[in-house]
C-alpha positions as CSV (number, residue, x, y, z in Angstrom):
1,X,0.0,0.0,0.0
2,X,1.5,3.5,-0.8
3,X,2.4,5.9,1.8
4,X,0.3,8.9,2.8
5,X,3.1,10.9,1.5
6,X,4.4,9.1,-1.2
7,X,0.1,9.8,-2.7
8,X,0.7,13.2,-2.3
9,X,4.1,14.0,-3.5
10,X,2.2,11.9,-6.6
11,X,-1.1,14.0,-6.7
12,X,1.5,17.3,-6.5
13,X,3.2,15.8,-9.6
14,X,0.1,15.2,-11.3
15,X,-1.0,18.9,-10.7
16,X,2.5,20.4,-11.8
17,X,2.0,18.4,-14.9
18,X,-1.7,19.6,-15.2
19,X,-0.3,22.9,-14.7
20,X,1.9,22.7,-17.7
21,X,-0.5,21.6,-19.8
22,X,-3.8,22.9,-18.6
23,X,-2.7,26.1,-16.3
24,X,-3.0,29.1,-18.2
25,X,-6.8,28.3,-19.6
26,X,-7.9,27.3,-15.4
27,X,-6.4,30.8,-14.7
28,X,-7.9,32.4,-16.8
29,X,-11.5,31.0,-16.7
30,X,-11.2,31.2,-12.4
31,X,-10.3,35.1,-12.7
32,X,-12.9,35.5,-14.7
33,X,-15.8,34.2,-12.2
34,X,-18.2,37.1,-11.1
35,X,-17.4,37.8,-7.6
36,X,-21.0,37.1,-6.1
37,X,-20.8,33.3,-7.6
38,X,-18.0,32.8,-5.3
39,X,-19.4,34.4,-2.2
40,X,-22.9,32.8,-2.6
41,X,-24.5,30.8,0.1
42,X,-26.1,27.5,-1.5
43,X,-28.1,25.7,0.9
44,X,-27.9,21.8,0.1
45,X,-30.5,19.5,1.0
46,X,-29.7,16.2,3.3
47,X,-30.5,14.1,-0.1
48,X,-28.1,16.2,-1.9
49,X,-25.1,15.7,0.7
50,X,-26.1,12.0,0.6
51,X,-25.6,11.9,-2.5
52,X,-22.3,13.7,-2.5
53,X,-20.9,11.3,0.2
54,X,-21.6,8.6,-2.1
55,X,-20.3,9.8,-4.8
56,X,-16.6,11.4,-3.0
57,X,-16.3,7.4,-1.4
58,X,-16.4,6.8,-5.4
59,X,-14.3,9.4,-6.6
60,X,-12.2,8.9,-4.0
61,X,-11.3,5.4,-5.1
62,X,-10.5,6.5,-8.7
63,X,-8.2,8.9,-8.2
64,X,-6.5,6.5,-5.8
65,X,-6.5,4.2,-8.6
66,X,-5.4,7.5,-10.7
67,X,-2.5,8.0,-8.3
68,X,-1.4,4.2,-8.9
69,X,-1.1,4.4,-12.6
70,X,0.8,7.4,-12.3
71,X,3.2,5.8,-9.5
72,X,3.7,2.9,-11.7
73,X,4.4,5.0,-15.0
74,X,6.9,7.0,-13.2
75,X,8.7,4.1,-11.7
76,X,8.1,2.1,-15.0
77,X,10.0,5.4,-16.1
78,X,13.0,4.4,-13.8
79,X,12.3,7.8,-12.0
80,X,11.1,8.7,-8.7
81,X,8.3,10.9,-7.6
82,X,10.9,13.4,-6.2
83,X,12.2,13.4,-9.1
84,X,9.3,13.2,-11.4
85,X,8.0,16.7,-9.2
86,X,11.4,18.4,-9.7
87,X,11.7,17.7,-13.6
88,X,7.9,18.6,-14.2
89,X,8.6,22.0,-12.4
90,X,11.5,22.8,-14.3
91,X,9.1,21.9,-17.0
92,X,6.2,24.2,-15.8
93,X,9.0,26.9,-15.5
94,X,10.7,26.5,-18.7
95,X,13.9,25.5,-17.2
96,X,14.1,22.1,-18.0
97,X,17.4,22.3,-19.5
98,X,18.8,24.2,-16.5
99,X,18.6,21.2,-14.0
100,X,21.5,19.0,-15.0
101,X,19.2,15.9,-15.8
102,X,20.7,13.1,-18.5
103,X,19.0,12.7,-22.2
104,X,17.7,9.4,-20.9
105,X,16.0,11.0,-17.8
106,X,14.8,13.6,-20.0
107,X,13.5,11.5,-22.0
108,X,12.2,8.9,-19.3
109,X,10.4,12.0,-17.9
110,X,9.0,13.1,-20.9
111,X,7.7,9.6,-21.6
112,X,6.3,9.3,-18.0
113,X,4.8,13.0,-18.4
114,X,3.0,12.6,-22.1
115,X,1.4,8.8,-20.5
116,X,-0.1,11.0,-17.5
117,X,-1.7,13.8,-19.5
118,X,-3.0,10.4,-21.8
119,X,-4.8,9.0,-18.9
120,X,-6.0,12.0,-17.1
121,X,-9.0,12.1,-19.3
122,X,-10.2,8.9,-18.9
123,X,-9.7,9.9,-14.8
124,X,-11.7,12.3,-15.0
125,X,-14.3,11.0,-16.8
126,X,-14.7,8.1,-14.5
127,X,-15.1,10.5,-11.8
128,X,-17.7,12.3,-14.2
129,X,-19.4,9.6,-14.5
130,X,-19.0,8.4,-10.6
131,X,-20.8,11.8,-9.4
132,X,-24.0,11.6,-12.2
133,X,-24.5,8.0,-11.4
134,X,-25.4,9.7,-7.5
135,X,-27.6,11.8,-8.9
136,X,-25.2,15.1,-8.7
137,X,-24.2,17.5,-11.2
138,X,-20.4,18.0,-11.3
139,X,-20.8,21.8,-10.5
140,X,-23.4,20.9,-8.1
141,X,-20.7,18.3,-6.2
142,X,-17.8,20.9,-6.7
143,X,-20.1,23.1,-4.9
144,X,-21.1,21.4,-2.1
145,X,-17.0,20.6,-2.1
146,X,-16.4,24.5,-1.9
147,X,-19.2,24.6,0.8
148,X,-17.3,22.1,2.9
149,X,-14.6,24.0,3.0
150,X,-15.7,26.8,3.2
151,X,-19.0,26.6,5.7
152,X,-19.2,24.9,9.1
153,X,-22.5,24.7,8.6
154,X,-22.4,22.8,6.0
155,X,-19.3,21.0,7.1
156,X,-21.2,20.0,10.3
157,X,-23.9,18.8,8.0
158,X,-21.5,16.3,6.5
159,X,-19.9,15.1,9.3
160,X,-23.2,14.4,10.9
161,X,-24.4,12.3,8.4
162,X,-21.0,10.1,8.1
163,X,-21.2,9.5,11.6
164,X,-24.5,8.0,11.2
């Protein structure tokens, strides 16, 4: 079974690669959100956080499964996650060049990178697919997500119903 850390040294890989790819167009469509969407209140019914709880045990299993495919392509790669991190932020920086890595690292990496971005589709798609099949809407779960976080109320809400 894989570490607490070693997941998240993988999932902060996965982002840095996202990042590269994907960063400039999430940037620019988050600065662009009206302000009142992000400080509106949304009240969720008990059915609704049901449903979300069901649906994060689900997407919380896929993107464990994510995780392990990326481990493995990475070590398939004969790299490690630190390493992995450190080359895909040199990437995200344009310094790639600059950090004294081999050909054949390079080009493990950028092996390891390209079969990452080629399976974070199918990801999050399954995770897609994992929140309609509870009856959610994506923005409606990535709401109540940003609730969570963001409301004790609605945090409390939540907690109640797991302990039950």
């Amino acid at each position: 079974m894989l570490s607490q850390k070693k997941m998240k040294k993988i999932l902060l890989g996965a982002f840095l690669l996202s990042a590269t790819c994907y960063g400039q167009a999430a940037f620019a469509q988050q600065t662009d959100l009206p302000q009142q969407e992000v400080q509106q209140e949304e009240k969720f019914s008990e059915t609704e956080l049901k449903q979300f709880l069901q649906a994060n045990t689900k997407v919380t299993t896929i993107q464990k499964e994510g995780q392990q495919t990326m481990l493995k392509l990475i070590e398939e790669a004969n790299l490690d996650v630190e390493q992995f991190n450190k080359f895909a932020q040199a990437q995200r920086e344009q310094k790639l060049g600059d950090i004294g890595a081999t050909p054949e690292q390079l080009a493990a990496f950028d092996k390891a990178a390209q079969q990452i971005v080629e399976i974070q589709p199918a990801v999050k798609e399954n995770v897609k697919k994992a929140i309609e099949e509870e009856g959610l809407t994506e923005d409606k779960y990535k709401a109540i997500v940003t609730a969570y976080q963001q409301d004790e109320t609605v945090k409390a809400k939540v907690h109640e119903l797991m302990a039950r």
